[in-house]
Every structure is written in structure tokens, then in C-alpha cells.
C-alpha positions as CSV (number, residue, x, y, z in Angstrom):
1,X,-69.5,-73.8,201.0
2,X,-71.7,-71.0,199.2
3,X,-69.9,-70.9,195.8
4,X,-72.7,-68.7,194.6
5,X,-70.8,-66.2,197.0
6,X,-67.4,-66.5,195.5
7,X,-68.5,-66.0,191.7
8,X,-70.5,-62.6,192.9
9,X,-66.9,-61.9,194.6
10,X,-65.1,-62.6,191.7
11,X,-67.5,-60.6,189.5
12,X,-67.7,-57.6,191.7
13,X,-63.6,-57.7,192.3
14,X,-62.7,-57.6,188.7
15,X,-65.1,-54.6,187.7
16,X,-62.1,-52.3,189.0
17,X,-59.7,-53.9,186.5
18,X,-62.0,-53.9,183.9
19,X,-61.6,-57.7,183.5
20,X,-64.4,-59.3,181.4
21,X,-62.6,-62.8,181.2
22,X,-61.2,-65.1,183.9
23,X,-58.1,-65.3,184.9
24,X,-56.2,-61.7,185.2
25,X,-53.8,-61.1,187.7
26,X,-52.4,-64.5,187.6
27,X,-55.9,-66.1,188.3
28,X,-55.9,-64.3,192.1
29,X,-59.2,-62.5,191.5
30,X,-61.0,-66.3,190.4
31,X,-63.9,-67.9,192.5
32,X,-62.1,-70.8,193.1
33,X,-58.9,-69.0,194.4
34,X,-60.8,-66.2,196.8
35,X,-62.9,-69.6,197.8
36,X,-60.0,-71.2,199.0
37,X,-58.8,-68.6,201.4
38,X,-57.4,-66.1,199.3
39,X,-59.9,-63.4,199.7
40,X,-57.6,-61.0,201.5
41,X,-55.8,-61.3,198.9
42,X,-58.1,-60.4,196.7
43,X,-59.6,-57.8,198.1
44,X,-56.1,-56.0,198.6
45,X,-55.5,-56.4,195.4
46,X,-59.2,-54.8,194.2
47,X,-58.6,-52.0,196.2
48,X,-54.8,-51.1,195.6
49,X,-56.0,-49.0,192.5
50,X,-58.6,-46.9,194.6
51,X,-55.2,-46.6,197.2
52,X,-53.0,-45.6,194.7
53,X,-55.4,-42.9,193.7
54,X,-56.1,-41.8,196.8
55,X,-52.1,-41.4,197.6
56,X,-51.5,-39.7,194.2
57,X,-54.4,-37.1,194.9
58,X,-53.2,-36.8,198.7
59,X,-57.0,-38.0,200.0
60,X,-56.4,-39.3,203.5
61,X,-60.0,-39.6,204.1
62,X,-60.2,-42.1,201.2
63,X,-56.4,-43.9,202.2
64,X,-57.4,-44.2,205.7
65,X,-61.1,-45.5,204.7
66,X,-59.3,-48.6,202.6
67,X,-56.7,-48.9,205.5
68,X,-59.8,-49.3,207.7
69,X,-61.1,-51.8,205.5
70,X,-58.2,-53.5,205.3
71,X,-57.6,-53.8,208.7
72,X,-61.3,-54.7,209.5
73,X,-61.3,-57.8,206.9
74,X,-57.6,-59.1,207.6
75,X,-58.7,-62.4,209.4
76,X,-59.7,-63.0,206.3
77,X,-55.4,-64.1,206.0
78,X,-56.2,-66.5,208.9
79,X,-58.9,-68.0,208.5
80,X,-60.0,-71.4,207.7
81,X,-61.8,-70.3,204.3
82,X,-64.8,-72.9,205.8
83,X,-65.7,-71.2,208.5
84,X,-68.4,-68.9,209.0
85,X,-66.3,-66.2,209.9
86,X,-64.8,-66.1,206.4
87,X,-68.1,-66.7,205.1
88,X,-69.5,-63.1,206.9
89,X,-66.1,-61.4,206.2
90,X,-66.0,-62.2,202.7
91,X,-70.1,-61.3,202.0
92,X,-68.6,-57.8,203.9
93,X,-65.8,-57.6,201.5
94,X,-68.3,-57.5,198.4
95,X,-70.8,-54.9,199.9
96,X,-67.4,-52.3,200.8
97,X,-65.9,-53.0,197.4
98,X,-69.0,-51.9,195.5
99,X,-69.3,-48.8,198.4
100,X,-66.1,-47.8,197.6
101,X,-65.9,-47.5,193.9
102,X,-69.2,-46.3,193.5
103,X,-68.1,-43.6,196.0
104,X,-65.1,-43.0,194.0
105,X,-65.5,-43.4,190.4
């Protein structure tokens, strides 16, 4: 497993939040948890402020774009967090969450 990938997740998935330490929202947004098969997780989680923004301001470009991404990473629920599937998905995941909230600061 490419830990290497999971700290850059981690890193990239707390910038939103503007957690400098580990451990905020309950630990979810940790290497170690989006390694072990949480990512969806995560990234729901990363994104939900960029959704609620983007319902408060009535963008439905920007809500359907997360939906989209949503939906387009959601095997990341299934899968086996070994596979290389979840690998791809999860290197995807990082490169759309930087996309979107440089888009969208």
C-alpha cells in the first residue's frame, strides 16, 4: 500500500477545514483512516462545506459538479481499500478536491 498517498490525502482533505493538526472530525480525515477504506468518507466530508455553499448561494453548476464527483468516486464505499481500484480512485479524489476549492475559494 502507497502510504505516501494517504498522508498527501490527508493533507490536501484538511486544508478546507483549516486543520493544521491531526485528528479533527473525530480522526475521519487521518492517513490511516482514509487508508483503511474510509476515503469516501472522507472526501464527502471535505466537500460538504463547498455543497453547503453552493446550496446557500443557489449554484447548481457547482452542487451538481460535487454530486458528480460524488457519484463518480462512490466505489470508493465498496471497495477493498487494497485494490488498485481504490488506489486510482483515491489519487482521483485528491486531484478534484484541490480543482474544486481552487475553483471556488
Amino acid at each position: 500500500m502507497n502510504h505516501s498517498l494517504f498522508v498527501e490525502m490527508e493533507s490536501v482533505f484538511r486544508k478546507p477545514f483549516g486543520l493544521d493538526a491531526r485528528g479533527g472530525l473525530g480522526g475521519l480525515l487521518t492517513a490511516d483512516v482514509l487508508e483503511a477504506g474510509n476515503a469516501y468518507a472522507g472526501l464527502a466530508a471535505t466537500l460538504s462545506p463547498l455543497y453547503q455553499r453552493a446550496r446557500a448561494n443557489n449554484d447548481v453548476v457547482l452542487e451538481n459538479m460535487i454530486n458528480k464527483v460524488l457519484d463518480d468516486h462512490f466505489d470508493l464505499s465498496d471497495l477493498d481499500s487494497q485494490s488498485k481500484r481504490y488506489i486510482e480512485l483515491s489519487e482521483s479524489a485528491i486531484k478534484v478536491v484541490r480543482e474544486l476549492y481552487l475553483e471556488n475559494k
